[in-house]
Every structure is written in C-alpha cells, then in structure tokens.
C-alpha positions as CSV (number, residue, x, y, z in Angstrom):
1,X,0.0,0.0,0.0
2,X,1.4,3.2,-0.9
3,X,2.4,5.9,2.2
4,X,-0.6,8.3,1.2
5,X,-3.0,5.5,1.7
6,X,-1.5,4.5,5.3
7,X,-1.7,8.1,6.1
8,X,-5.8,8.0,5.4
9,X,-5.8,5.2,7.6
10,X,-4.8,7.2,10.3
11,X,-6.4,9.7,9.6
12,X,-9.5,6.8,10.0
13,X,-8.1,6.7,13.8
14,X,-7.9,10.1,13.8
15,X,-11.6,10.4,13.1
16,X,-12.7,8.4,16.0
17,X,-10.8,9.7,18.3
18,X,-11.8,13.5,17.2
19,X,-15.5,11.9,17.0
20,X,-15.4,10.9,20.7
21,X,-13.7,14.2,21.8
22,X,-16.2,16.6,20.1
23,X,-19.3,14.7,20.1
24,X,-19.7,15.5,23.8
25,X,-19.9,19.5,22.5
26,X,-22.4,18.4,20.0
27,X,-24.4,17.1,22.8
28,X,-23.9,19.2,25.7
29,X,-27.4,20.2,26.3
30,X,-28.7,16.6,26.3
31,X,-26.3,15.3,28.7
32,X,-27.2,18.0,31.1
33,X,-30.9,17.5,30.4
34,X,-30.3,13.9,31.5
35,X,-27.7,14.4,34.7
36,X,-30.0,16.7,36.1
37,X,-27.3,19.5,35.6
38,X,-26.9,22.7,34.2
39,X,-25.1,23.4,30.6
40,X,-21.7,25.1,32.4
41,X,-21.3,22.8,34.7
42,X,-22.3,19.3,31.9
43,X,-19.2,21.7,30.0
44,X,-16.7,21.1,32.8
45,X,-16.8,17.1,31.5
46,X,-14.7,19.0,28.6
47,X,-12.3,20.3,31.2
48,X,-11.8,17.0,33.0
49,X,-11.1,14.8,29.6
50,X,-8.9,18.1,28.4
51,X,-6.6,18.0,31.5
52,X,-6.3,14.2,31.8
53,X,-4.9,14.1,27.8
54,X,-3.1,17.1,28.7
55,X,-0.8,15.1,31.7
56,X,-1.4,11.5,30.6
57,X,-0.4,11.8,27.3
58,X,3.4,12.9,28.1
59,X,3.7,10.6,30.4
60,X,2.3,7.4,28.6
61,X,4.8,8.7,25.6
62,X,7.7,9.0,27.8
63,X,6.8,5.5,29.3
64,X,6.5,3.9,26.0
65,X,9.1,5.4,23.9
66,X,10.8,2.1,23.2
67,X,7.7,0.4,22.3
68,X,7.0,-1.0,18.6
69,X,4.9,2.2,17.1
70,X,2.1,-0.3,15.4
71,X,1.8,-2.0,18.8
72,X,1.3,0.9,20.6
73,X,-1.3,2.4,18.5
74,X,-3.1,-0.9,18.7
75,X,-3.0,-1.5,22.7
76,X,-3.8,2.1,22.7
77,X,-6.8,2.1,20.4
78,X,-7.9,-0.9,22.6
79,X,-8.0,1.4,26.0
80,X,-10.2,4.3,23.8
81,X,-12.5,1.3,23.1
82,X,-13.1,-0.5,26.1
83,X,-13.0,3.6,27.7
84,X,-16.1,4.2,25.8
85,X,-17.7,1.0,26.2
86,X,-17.9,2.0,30.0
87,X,-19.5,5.2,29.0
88,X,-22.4,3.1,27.2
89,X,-22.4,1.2,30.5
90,X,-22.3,3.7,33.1
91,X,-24.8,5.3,34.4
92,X,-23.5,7.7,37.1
93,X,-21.9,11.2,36.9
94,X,-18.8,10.4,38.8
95,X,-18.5,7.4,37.2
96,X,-19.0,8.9,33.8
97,X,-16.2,11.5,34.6
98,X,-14.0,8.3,34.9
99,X,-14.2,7.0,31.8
100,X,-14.4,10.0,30.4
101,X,-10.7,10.2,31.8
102,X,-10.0,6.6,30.7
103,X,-10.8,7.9,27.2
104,X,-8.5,10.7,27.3
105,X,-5.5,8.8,28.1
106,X,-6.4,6.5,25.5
107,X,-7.0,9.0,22.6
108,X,-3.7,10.9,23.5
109,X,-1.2,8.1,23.0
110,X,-3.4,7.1,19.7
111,X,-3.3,10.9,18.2
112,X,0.5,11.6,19.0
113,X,1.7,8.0,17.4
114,X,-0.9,8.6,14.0
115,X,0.9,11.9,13.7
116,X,4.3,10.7,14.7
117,X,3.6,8.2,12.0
118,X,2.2,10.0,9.3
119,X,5.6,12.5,9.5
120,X,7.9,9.3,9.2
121,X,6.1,7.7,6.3
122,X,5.5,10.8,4.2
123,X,7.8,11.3,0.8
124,X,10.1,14.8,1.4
125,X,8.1,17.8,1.4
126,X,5.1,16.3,1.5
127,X,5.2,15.8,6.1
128,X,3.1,19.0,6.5
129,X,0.4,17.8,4.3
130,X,0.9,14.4,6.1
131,X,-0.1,16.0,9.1
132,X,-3.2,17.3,7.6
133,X,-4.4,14.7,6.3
134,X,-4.4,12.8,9.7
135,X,-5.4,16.2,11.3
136,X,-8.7,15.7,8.3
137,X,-9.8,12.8,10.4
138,X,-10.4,15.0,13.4
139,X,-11.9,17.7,11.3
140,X,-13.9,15.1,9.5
141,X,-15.1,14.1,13.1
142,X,-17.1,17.5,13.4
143,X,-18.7,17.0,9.3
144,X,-19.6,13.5,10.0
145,X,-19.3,12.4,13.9
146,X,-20.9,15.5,15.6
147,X,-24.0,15.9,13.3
148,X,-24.7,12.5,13.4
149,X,-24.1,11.9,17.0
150,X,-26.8,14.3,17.9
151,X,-28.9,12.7,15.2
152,X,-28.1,9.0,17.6
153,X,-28.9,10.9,20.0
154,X,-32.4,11.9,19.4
155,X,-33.0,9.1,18.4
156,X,-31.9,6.2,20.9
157,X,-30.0,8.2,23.6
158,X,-26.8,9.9,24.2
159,X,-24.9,7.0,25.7
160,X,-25.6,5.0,22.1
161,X,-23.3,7.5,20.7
162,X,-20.3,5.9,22.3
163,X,-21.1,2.1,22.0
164,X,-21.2,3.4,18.0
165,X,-17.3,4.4,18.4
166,X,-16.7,1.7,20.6
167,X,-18.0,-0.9,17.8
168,X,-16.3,1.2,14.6
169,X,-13.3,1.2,16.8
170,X,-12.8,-2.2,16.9
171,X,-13.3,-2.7,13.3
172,X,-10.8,0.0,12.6
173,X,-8.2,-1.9,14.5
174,X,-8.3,-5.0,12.0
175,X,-7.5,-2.4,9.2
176,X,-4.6,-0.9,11.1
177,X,-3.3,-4.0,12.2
178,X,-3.0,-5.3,8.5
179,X,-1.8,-2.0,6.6
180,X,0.4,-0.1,8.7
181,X,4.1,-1.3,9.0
182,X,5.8,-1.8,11.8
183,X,7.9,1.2,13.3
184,X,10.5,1.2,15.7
185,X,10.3,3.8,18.4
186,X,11.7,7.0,19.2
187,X,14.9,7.1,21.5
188,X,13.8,7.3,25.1
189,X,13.6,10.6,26.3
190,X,12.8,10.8,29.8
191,X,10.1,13.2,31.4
192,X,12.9,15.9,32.9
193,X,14.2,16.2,29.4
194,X,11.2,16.6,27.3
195,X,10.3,19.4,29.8
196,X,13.7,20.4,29.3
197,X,12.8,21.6,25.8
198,X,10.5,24.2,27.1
199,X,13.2,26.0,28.5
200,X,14.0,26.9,24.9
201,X,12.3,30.2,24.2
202,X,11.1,29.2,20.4
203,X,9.7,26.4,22.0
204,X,7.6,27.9,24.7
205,X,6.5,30.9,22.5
206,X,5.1,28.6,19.9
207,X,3.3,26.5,22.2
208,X,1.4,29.7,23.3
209,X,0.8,29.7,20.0
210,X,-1.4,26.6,20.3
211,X,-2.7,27.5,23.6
212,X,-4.2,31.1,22.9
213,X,-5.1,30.2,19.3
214,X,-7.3,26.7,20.6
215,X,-8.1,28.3,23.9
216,X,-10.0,30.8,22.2
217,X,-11.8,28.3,19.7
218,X,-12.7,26.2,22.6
219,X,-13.9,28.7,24.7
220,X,-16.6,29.1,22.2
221,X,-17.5,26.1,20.5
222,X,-18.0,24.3,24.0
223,X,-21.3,25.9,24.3
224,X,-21.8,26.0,20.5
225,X,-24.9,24.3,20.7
226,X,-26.5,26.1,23.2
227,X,-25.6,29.3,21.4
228,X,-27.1,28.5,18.5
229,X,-30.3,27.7,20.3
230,X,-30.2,30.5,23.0
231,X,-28.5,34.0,21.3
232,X,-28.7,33.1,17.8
233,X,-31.9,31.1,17.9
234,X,-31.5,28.7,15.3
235,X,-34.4,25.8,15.4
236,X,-34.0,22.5,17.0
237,X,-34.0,20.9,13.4
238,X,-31.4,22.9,12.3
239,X,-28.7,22.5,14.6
240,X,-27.0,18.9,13.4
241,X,-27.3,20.8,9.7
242,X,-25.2,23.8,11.0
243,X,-23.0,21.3,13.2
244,X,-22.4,19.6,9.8
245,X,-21.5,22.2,7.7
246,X,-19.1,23.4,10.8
247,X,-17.5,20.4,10.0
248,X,-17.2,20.7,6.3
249,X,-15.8,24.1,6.2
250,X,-12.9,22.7,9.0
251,X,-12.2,19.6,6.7
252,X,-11.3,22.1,4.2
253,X,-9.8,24.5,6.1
254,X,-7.5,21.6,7.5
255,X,-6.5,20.5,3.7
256,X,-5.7,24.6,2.7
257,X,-3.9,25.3,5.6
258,X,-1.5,21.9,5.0
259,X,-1.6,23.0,1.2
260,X,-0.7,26.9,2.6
261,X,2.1,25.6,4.8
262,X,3.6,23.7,2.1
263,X,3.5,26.4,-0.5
264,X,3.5,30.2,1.7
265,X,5.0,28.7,4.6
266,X,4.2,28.5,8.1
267,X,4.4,32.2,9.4
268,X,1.4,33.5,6.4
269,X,-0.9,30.7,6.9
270,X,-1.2,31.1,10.8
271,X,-1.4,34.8,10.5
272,X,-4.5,34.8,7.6
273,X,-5.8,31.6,9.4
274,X,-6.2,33.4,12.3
275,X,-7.1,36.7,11.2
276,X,-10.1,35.1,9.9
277,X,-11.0,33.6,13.1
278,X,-11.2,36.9,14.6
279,X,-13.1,38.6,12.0
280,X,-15.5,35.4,12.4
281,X,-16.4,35.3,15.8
282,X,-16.7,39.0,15.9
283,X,-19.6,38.7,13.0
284,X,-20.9,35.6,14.9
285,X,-21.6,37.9,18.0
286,X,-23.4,40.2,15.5
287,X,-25.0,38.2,13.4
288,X,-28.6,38.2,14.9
289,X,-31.0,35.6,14.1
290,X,-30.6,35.0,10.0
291,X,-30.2,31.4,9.6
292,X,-28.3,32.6,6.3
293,X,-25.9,34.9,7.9
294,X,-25.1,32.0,11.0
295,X,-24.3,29.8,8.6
296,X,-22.2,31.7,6.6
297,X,-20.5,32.9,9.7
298,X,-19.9,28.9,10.6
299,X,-18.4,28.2,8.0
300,X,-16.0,30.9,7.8
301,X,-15.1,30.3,11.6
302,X,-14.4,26.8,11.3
303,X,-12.0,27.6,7.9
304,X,-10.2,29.8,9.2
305,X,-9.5,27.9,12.4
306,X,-8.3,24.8,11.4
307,X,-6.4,25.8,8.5
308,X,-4.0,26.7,11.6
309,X,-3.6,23.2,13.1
310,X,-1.6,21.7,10.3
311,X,0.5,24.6,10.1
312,X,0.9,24.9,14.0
313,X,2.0,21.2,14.0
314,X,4.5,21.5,11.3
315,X,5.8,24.3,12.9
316,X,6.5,22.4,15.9
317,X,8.4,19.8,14.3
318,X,10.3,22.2,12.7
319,X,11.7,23.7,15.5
320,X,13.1,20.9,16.9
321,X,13.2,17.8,14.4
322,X,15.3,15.6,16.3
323,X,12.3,15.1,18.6
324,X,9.3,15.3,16.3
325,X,7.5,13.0,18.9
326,X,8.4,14.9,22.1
327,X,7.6,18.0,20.5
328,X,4.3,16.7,19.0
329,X,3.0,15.0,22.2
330,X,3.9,18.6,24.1
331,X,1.8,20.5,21.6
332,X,-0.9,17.3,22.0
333,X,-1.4,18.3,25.8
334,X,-1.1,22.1,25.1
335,X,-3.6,21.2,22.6
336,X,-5.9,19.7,25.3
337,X,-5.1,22.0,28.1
338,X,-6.2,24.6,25.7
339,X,-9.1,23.1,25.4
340,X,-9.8,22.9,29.2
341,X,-9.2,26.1,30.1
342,X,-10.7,27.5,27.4
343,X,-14.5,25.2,28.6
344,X,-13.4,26.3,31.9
345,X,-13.3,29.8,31.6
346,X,-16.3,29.3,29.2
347,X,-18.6,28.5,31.9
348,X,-17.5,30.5,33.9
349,X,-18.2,33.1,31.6
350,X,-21.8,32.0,30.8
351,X,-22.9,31.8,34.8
352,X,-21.4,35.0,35.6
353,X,-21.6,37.0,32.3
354,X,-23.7,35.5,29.7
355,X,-23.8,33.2,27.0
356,X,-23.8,35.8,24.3
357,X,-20.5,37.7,25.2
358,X,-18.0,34.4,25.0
359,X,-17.5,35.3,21.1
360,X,-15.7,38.1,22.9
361,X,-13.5,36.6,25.2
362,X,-12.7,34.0,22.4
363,X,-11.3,37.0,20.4
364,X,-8.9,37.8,22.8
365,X,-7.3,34.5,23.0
366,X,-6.9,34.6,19.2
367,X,-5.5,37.9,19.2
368,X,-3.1,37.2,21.7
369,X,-1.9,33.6,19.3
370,X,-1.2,36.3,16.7
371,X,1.0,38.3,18.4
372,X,2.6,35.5,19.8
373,X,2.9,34.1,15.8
374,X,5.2,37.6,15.2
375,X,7.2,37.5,18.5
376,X,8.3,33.6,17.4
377,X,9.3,34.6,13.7
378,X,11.3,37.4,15.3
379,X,13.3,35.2,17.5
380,X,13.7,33.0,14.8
381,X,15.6,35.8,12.4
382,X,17.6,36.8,15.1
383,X,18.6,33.3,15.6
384,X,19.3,32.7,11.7
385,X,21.3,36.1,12.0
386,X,23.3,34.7,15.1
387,X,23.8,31.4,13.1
388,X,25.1,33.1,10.1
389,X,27.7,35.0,12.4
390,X,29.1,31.7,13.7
C-alpha cells in the first residue's frame, strides 16, 4: 500500500478519536438535560477529559518510547474502546467522569503515534500535508461524527453515541493491524528532558501559540450548541445541519492550511488563518438571528480555524526535528489544556456573564496567538542572523 493510503488510515483513527472528543460538545445540552445539571457545569466534562490528555499523554509517551509504534497504537486504540464501552455502561456522573478520563488517556497516545507516523512515512516535502491529512480525520469528526451523534442521539439516547465508536473502533483496529508497518520507536527521552525543551524560548513561544489560538476556539465552540439555540436562535431541526457544515468548512480548512504551509509557509498561513477567526467570531456575536448569515459565519469560523492546526504542527516539528514525537506529544497536551481552560473559563463566563458575550472573550485568545505568531518569527531571524555570524 502506498504511504498516502496508510496516512488516510490514520487519519481513520484520527476520526474516532476526534469523533469521541467533540461529540460531547455536539451534545452538551442533552447530557445535562439527563444528569439533572446545568449546561456550564455538563461543559466542565470538557475540562476533565482536556486536562487528563493534557498530563497522561506525556507521560504514557515517555513510558512507552521504546515500544513498537504499530503495537502501541493498537493496545492504545484498545484502552479508547473498552473507555467508551464504559461510557455506554455507566450510568452515574462520577463514574461517567472516569471514563471520560480513561478515554482521554487513550485518545492521547493514539493521536500523538498517528501523527508521529504519518511524518515518518511521508515522501520529502510532503510531512506538513501528512499531518493534515491525519489532522482531516479529526476535522472530518465535526462533518460527520458531531451531526450524526446528535442525530443518535435523538433518536436512541446519548450513551448510544459511544457504543457506536466503541464498535467502529474495533473494526478499525483489523484495518490498522493489516496496513500499517511496523515502526520502531523514538529514543527514550525521559520526562525531565522533554520538559527540558521548554526551556528553549522558540519552543515555549510557539506553544502559546497553540494554547491562545485553541483556547480561544474552545472557549466558544464548548457551548456552541447552546448558542445557536439561546442567542442566535436557530431551530431545534437545524442545529445537526449547522454542526455539519461546521464540519465541512474545517475539513477544508485543514487540507488549505497543510496545502498553505507547504507552499507560503508556516508564518502567512497562521497569520491569515487566524485573522479570519477573529473577523469570524466578531460577525458571529453580531449576526442576529438570520439562519443565512449563521451559517455563513460557521463556515468561515471553522476555515479559518483549522487551517491553523496543520501549520501549527509543522511548525512544531520544525523547531526541533530531532524530537518530532516529544515535540508533538507537548503540543498534544497544550492542545488539550487549551481546550480545558478554554470550557473552563467558558462557563465561567456563561454563569457569571452570559452566554452571548463568549465570542468576545474567544477573540482575545486569538488575538493574543497572533502576536505570539510575530514574537516567534522574530526570535527566529535573530537566531538565523546569530547562526550566520558563527
């Protein structure tokens, strides 16, 4: 099987995993409706599974560096299944918020060795769009998995959303089991040293980057749903379409943003990307209640924000390419800490402020990546400069 294959099987894995993660936004209102609990506090499930990929996933990586690459994606694919098998089960909150955790643990090793992968197996010059290919599964998770999560359900439950993963799970692990080669691992690089990295300033201005950039996207598409129902008032019916198209317009944001990498290079595609996201959530908090205009605004918030992911990863690696894994598991948990903070602060924002003005706050998060996106490609000039000296 050629490498570009392989990488759209793991971007296959990719999809479940991002299907697992975002379907619980998709489907915040109903899980609160059924826990007896309000919408910010059902949102804090988001901070829990966020902060447990955010520690675990270092940690497993650093534990596992020596492991086989195809074995570990395999035992780790069969944690996220049997995690979300005790989801279907449970029936508790507390018990619920353990699996969730289960899950996240899971889903971190799984995304950091399918991108790990995908970078190794890629022809020259072709690793950024690698990266977003795999990085299209997760995107494809919000056109596909979201909308037809809620569609599950309305129809049978909430909880038969993630026996569905659980059982397309296991298929996918006969697929990945029989196409993807086997990969020796990364040299060990123990805990102290990976953290070691983020000594170096590059490093620790570019995961800001990630931080500020997906803090801000979380913070709002957390309570997405609830938005659309609440300030925008979009119709019950029309929410899994609008959650759909979301997740169009990021699949192809995802593939321009590789593409943009490739071609303009990294510092002009975060820059536009994210821009675009700030023009977008301004317009969203504007928009009143044209199911035209909402729509149009989705679709131009979810381009622009995830045509930065691919370029943010490969910007990452490309700082430090003697540890593409260390660097891509950091960005992993910066990823997901983002993410918790950012549905944190979210709810925080929705009991004490209101729902309507989180557009805001999720502009200054954005703002603050971009600046962040200048201060790193100064550093790295003066550091060419200093290089060329020597």
């Amino acid at each position: 099987m050629k490498s570009t294959w392989k990488v759209y099987v793991l971007a296959l894995i990719s999809f479940l995993v991002g299907t697992s993660n975002y379907i619980v936004s998709g489907i915040l209102d109903r899980i609160a409706e059924t826990l007896g609990t309000n919408v910010a506090a059902a949102g804090q499930l988001i901070t829990v599974y966020s902060l447990a990929y955010a520690v675990g996933t270092p940690i497993l990586m650093a534990l596992t560096a020596k492991m086989d690459r195809l074995k570990l994606l395999l035992y780790s694919l069969g944690l996220f299944i049997a995690a979300n098998l005790l989801t279907f089960i449970m029936s508790d909150f507390g018990f619920f918020i353990t699996a969730r955790i289960i899950t996240a643990l899971g889903a971190g090793v799984v995304t950091v060795n399918a991108l790990s992968i995908a970078a190794k197996i890629a022809p020259p010059g072709k690793q950024a769009s690698a990266i977003a290919n795999v990085t299209m599964g997760i995107t494809a998770s919000l056109i596909i998995g979201v909308p037809l999560g809620r569609m599950i359900a309305s129809a049978f439950g909430w909880k038969a959303v993630f026996l569905a993963i659980a059982i397309v799970a296991g298929l996918a692990m006969l697929v990945i089991a029989g196409v993807i080669p086997r990969m020796q691992g990364d040299k060990p690089i123990p805990l102290i040293k990976q953290f070691a990295l983020l000594k170096k300033r590059q490093v620790l201005v570019a995961l800001a980057i990630t931080f500020f950039w997906l803090g801000g996207y979380s913070l709002v598409y957390t309570y997405l749903s609830p938005f659309l129902l609440e300030v925008t008032h979009l119709h019950e019916s029309l929410i899994s379409a609008a959650l759909f198209v979301f997740g169009v317009a990021s699949l192809i944001g995802s593939k321009v943003g590789g593409y943009s990498a490739d071609k303009h290079g990294i510092k002009y595609t975060l820059v536009s990307g994210m821009v675009l996201h700030v023009i977008s959530l301004i317009l969203l908090s504007l928009v009143g209640q044209s199911v035209i205009a909402v729509f149009a605004i989705l679709i131009l918030w979810s381009f622009a924000a995830w045509s930065s992911a691919p370029a943010q990863q490969f910007n990452l690696v490309s700082l430090v390419p003697e540890s593409t894994g260390v660097m891509l598991s950091l960005n992993s948990s910066m990823m997901q800490l983002a993410m918790a903070v950012g549905a944190g602060i979210g709810g925080l924002i929705v009991n004490r402020v209101s729902l309507a003005s989180i557009t805001w706050f999720g502009v200054l998060g954005v703002l603050i990546a971009i600046i962040a996106v200048f201060v790193l490609s100064r550093m790295a000039s003066r550091h060419s400069v200093v290089q060329s000296v020597e």
